[in-house]
C-alpha positions as CSV (number, residue, x, y, z in Angstrom):
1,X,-43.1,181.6,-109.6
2,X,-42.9,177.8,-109.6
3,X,-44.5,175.6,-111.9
4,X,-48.1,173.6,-110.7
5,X,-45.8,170.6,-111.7
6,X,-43.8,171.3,-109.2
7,X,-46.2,172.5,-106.8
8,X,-48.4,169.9,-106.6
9,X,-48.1,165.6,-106.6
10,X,-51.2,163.3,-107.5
11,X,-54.4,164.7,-107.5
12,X,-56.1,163.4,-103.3
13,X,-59.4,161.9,-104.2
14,X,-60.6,158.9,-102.7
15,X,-63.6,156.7,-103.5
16,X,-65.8,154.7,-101.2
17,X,-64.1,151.9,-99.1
18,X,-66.5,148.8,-100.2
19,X,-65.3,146.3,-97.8
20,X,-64.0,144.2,-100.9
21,X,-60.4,146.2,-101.2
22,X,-57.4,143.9,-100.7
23,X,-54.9,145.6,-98.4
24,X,-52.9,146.9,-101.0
25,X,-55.9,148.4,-102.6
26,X,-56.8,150.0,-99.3
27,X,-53.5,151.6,-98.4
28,X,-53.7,153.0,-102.2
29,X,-57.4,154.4,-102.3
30,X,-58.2,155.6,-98.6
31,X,-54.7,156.7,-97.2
32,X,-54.0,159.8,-99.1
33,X,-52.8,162.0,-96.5
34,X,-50.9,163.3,-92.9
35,X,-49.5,159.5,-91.3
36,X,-52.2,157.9,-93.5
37,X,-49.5,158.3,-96.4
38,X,-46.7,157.9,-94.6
39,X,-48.1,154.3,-94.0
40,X,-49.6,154.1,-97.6
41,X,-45.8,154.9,-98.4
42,X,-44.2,153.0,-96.7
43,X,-45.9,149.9,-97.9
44,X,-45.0,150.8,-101.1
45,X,-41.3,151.1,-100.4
46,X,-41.3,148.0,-98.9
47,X,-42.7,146.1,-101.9
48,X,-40.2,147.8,-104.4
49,X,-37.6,146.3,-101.7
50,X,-39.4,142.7,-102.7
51,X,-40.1,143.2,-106.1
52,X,-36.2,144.3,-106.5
53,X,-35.2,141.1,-104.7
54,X,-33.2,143.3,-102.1
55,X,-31.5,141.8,-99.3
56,X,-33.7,142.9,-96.3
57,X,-32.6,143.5,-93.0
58,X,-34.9,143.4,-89.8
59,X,-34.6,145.3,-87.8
60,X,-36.7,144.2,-84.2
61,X,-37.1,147.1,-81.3
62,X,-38.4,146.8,-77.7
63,X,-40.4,143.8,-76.3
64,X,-42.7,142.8,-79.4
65,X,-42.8,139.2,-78.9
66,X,-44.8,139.4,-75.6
67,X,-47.4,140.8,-77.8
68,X,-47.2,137.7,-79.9
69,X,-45.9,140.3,-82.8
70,X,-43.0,137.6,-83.4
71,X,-45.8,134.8,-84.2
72,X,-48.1,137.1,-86.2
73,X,-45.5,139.5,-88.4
74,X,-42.0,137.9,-87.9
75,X,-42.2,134.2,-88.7
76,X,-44.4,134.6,-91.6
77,X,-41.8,137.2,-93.0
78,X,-38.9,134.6,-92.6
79,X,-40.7,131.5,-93.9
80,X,-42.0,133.9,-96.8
81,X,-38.0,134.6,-97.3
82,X,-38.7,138.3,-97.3
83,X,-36.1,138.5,-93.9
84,X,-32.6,137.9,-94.8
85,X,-31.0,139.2,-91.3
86,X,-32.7,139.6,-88.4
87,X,-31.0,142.3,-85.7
88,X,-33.0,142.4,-82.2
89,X,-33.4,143.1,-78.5
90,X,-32.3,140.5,-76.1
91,X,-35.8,141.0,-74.8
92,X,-37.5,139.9,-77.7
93,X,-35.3,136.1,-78.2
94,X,-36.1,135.7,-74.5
95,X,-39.8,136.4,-74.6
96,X,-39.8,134.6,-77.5
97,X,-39.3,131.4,-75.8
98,X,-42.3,131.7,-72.9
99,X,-45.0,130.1,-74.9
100,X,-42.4,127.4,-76.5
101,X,-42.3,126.2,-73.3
102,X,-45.9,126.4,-72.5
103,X,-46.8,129.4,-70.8
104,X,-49.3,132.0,-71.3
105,X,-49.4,135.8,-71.5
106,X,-52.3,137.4,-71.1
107,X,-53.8,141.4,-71.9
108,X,-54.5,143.2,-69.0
109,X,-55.3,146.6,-67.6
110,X,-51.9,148.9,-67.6
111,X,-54.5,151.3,-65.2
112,X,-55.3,148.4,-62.3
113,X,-52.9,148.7,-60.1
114,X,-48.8,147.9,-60.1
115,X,-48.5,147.4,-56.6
116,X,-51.8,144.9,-56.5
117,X,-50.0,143.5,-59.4
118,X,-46.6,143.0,-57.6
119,X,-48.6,141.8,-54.6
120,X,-50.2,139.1,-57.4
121,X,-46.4,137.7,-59.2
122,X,-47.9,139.2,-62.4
123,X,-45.3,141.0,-64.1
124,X,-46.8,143.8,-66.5
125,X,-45.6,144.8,-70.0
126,X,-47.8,148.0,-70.8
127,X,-51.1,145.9,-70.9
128,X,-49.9,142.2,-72.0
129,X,-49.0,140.5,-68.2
130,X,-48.1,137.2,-66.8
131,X,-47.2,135.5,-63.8
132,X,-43.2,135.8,-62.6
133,X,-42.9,131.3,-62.7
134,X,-42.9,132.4,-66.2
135,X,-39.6,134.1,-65.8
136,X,-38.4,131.4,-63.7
137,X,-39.1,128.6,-65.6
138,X,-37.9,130.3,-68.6
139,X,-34.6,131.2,-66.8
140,X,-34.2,127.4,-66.0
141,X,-34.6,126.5,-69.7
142,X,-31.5,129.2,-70.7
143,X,-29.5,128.1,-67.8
144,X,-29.6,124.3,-68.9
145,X,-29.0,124.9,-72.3
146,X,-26.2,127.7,-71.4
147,X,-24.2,124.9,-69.3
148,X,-24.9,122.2,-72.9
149,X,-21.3,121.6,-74.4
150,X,-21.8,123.2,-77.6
151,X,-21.9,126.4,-75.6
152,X,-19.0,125.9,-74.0
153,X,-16.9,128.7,-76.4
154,X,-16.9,131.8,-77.9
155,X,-19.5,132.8,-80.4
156,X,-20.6,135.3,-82.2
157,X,-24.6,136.7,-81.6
158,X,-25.9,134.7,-84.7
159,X,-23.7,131.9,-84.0
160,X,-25.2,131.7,-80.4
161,X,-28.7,132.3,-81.7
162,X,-28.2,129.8,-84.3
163,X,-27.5,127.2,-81.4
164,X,-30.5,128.5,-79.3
165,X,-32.6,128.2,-82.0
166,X,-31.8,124.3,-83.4
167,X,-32.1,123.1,-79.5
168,X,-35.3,125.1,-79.2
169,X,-36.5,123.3,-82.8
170,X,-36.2,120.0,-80.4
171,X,-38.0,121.2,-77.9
172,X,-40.7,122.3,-80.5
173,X,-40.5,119.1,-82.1
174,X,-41.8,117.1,-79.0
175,X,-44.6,119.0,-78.8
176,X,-45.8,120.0,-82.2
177,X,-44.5,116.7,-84.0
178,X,-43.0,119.1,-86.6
179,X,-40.4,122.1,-85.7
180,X,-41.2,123.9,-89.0
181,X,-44.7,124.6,-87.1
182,X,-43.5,126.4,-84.4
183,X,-44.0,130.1,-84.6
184,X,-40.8,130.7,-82.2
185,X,-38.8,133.3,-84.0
186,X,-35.7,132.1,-83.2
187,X,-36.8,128.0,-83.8
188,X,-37.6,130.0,-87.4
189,X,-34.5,131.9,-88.0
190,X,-32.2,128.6,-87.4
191,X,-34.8,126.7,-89.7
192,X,-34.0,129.1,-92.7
193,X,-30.8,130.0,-92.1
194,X,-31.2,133.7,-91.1
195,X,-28.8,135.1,-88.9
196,X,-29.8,136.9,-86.0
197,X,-27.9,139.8,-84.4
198,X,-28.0,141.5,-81.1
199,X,-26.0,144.7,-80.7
200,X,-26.5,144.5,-76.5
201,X,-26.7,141.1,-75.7
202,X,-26.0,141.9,-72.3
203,X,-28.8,143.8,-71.7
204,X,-31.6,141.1,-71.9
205,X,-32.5,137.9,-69.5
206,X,-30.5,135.1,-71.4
207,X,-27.1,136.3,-71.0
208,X,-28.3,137.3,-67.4
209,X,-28.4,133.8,-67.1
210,X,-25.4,133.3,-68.8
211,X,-23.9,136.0,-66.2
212,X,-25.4,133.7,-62.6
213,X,-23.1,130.2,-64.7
214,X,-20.0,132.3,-64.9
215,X,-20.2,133.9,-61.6
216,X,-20.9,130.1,-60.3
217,X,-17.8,128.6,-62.2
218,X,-15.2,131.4,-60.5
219,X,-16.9,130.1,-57.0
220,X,-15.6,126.9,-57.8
221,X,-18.8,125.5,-59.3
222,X,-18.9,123.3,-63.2
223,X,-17.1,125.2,-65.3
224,X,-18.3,127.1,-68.1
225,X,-16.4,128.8,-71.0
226,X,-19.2,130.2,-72.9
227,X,-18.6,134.4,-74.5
228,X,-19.8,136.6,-77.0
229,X,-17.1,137.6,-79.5
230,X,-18.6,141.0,-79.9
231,X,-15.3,142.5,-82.4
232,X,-15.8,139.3,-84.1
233,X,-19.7,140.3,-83.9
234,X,-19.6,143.6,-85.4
235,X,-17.0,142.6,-88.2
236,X,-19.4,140.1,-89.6
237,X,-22.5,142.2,-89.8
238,X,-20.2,144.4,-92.0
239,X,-19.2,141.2,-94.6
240,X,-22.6,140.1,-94.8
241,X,-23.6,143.9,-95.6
242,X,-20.2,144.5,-98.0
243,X,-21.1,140.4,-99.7
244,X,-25.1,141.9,-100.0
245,X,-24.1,144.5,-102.3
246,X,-20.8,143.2,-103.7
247,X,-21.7,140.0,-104.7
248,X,-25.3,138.6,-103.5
249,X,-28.0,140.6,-104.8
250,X,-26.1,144.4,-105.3
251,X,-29.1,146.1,-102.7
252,X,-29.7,146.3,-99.7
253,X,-32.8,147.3,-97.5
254,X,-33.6,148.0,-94.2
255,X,-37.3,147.8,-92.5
256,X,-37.0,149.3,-88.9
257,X,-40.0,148.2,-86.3
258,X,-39.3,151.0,-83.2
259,X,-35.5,151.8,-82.8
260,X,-33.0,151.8,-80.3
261,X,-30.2,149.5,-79.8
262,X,-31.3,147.3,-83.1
263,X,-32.0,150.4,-85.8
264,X,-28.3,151.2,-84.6
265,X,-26.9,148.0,-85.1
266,X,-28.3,147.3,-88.4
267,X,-27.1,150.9,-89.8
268,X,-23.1,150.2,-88.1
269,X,-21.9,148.3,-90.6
270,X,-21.6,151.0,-93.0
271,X,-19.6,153.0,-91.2
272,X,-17.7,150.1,-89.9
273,X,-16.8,150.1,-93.8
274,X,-16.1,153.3,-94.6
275,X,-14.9,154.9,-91.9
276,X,-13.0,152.7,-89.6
277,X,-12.5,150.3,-91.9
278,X,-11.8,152.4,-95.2
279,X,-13.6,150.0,-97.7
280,X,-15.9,152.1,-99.9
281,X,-19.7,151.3,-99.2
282,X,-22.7,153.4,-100.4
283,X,-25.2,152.2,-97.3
284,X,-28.8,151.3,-97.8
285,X,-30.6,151.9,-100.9
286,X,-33.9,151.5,-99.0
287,X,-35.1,152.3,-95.9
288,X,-38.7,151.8,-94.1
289,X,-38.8,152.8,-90.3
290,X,-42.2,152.4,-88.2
291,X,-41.6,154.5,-85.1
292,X,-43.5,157.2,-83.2
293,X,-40.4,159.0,-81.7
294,X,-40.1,162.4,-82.8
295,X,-37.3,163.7,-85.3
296,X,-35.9,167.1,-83.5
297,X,-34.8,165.4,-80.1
298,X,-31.5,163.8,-81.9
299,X,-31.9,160.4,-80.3
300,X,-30.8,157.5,-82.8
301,X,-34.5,156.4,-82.7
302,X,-35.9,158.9,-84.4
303,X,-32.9,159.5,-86.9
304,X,-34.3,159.4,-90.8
305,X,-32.7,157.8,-94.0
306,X,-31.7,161.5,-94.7
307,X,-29.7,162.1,-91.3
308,X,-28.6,158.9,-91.6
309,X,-26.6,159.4,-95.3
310,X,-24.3,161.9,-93.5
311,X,-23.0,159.3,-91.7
312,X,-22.7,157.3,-94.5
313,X,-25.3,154.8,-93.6
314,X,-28.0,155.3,-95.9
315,X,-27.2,155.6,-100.0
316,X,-28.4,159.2,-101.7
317,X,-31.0,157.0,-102.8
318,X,-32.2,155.9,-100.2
319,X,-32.3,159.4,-99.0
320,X,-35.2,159.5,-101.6
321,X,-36.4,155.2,-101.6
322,X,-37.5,156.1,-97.7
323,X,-40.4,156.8,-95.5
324,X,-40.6,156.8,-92.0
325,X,-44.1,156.2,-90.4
326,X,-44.2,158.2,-87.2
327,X,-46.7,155.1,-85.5
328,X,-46.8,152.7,-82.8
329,X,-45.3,150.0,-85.1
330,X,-48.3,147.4,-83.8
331,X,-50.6,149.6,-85.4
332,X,-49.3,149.0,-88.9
333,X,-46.7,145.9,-89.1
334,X,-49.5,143.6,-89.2
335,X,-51.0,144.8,-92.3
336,X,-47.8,145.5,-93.7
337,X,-47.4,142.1,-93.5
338,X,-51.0,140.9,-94.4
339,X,-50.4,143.5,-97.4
340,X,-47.2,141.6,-98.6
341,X,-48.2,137.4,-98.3
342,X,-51.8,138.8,-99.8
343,X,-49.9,140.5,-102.8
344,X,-48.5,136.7,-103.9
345,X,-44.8,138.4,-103.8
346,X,-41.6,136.4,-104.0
347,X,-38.1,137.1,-103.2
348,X,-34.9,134.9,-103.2
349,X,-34.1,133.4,-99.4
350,X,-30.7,134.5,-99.2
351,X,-30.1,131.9,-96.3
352,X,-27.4,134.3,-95.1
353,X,-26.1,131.8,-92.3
354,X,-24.6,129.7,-94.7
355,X,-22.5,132.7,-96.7
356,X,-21.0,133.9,-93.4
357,X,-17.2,132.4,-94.2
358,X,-17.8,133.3,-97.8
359,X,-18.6,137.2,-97.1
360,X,-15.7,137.4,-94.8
361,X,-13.1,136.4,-97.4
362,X,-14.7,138.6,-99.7
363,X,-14.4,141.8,-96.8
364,X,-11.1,140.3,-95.7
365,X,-9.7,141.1,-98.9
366,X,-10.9,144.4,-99.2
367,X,-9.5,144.9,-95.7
368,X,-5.8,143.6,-96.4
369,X,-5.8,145.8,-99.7
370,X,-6.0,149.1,-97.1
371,X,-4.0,147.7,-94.6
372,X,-1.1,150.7,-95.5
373,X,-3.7,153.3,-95.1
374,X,-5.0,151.5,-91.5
375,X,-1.4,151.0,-90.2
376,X,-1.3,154.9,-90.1
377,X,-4.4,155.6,-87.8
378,X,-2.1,153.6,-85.0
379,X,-0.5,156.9,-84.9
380,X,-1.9,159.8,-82.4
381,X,-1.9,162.4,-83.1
């Protein structure tokens, strides 16, 4: 028969909530339990990633900047240097720009009416709308800045969002007097240097626009030379990851807000290491991820630190450093956050922009020392 030791954790008694509890305090005394310790957990894991001065990825699902989630969570987390790469939704950098530009969302009732809302121009996002001149007037802003010269190349995603961002931190600047106020994620990220992935750029409205200035160049129209270099893309997430914990701080962390196409992303570079690239990597040795999918349906979503070490992706630590919240992640990223800048926490700005030659050199010369053993996959089979 087992031991009690090993039978039972910490003893689940609470005490009265006073209304004087930091939010640290709170998580600690009055979420002992079910998904109120898996957020109580969480929050922990996430401030051993701070207190060990990790490198911390990012990692942005779904459409949270209409929900002003970029202002509120985001760019508090960069400015605070607690985000040292930021991987994302297309969706998200181009929502992110609406109220730069002076427009409005607003909530509304997801149970009205979509056809009364089509009828109305108001385009719905669950229950945060606005009207479509928002679209189109934020269209015309990517489309003039697409067709700029210093787009005219190829780039790669945080190279392009880099740009985005310093032209948008001119934009803010005319209006706010000061860029550094803005609370644009991307007018953020450029300011401090953190680089800012998208693993399908092609699925969100800026490179749609990006798609009507090619289409109009082949019909004869100004020309316009702008690409993603997504090889190029995908090898750099993998130096920063390989400099992170070869020569930066030694370990890495990962916070994931939903999942999809950016929890994906921000996990590739390990096996981009390891197995198609065969430079030794141990993944993550921290993982957080807010996200109410279920486990069993084997979507990438809902995969945890555990699936993810048998890909390689996750350290055996990590397998243990992890929690995943199953919650909406604008139920709990907010106090998460509150939680953190409350706690008087600092960690080192890593300012990964600036290290990008630097990290690949360092994974270039990994990569030419197994150059015999890659010259032998060109064979099939």
């Amino acid at each position: 028969m087992a031991s009690r030791q090993v039978l039972f954790g910490p003893k689940i008694a609470t005490s009265p909530i006073t209304g004087n509890e930091k939010t640290r305090e709170l998580f600690e005394k009055a979420f002992p339990a079910f998904v109120g310790r898996q957020v109580r957990n969480g929050y922990q894991v996430i401030e051993r990633m701070v207190r060990e001065d990790c490198a911390i990825v990012l990692s942005l699902s779904g459409a949270m900047t209409p929900a002003d989630l970029g202002s509120s969570c985001v760019v508090p987390l960069i400015k605070a240097g607690f985000v040292d790469v930021l991987t994302t939704t297309g969706a998200n950098l181009y929502h992110d720009a609406h109220r730069l530009i002076g427009k409005e969302l607003y909530a509304v009732d997801p149970n009205y009416g979509d056809c009364d809302y089509r009828k109305s121009n108001v385009i719905r996002v669950y229950d945060v709308g606005f009207e479509e001149d928002v679209l189109l007037d934020t269209d015309k802003l990517f489309t003039f800045l697409l067709s700029q010269p210093p787009y005219q190349r190829a780039m790669t995603t945080p190279e392009f969002h880099y740009q985005l961002g310093t032209d948008l931190a001119k934009i803010a600047e005319q209006r706010l007097g000061d860029a550094s106020k803005s609370n644009s994620l991307l007018v953020q990220a450029a300011l401090n240097r953190v680089p800012v992935f998208c693993g399908a750029p092609q699925d969100g409205s800026i490179f749609l626009n990006a798609v009507k200035l090619a289409r109009m160049a082949a019909l004869g129209e100004k020309e316009f030379k702008f690409s993603l270099d997504l090889a190029r893309d995908v090898y750099e997430f993998a130096a920063l990851h390989y400099y992170a914990k070869n020569h930066a701080t030694k370990k890495l962390a990962v916070i994931v807000v939903g999942g999809g196409v950016p929890k994906n992303y921000s996990l590739q570079p390990e096996p981009t290491l390891s197995q198609i690239l065969f430079v030794e990597t141990n993944g993550y040795d921290y993982d957080v991820q807010i996200c109410d999918t279920n486990v069993d349906n084997g979507a990438l979503s809902s995969c945890t630190a555990g699936e993810g070490h048998t890909w390689g992706k996750t350290s055996a630590e990590c397998v243990v450093n992890s929690q995943y919240v199953h919650c909406d992640a604008t139920a709990v990223l907010p106090f998460y956050v509150h939680a953190l800048l409350q706690s008087g926490l600092r960690k080192t700005p890593r300012r990964f922009l600036e290290k990008r030659a630097e990290a690949l050199s360092l994974l270039d010369a990994a990569v030419k020392q197994k150059l015999p053993a890659l010259r032998k996959t060109l064979e099939f089979p």
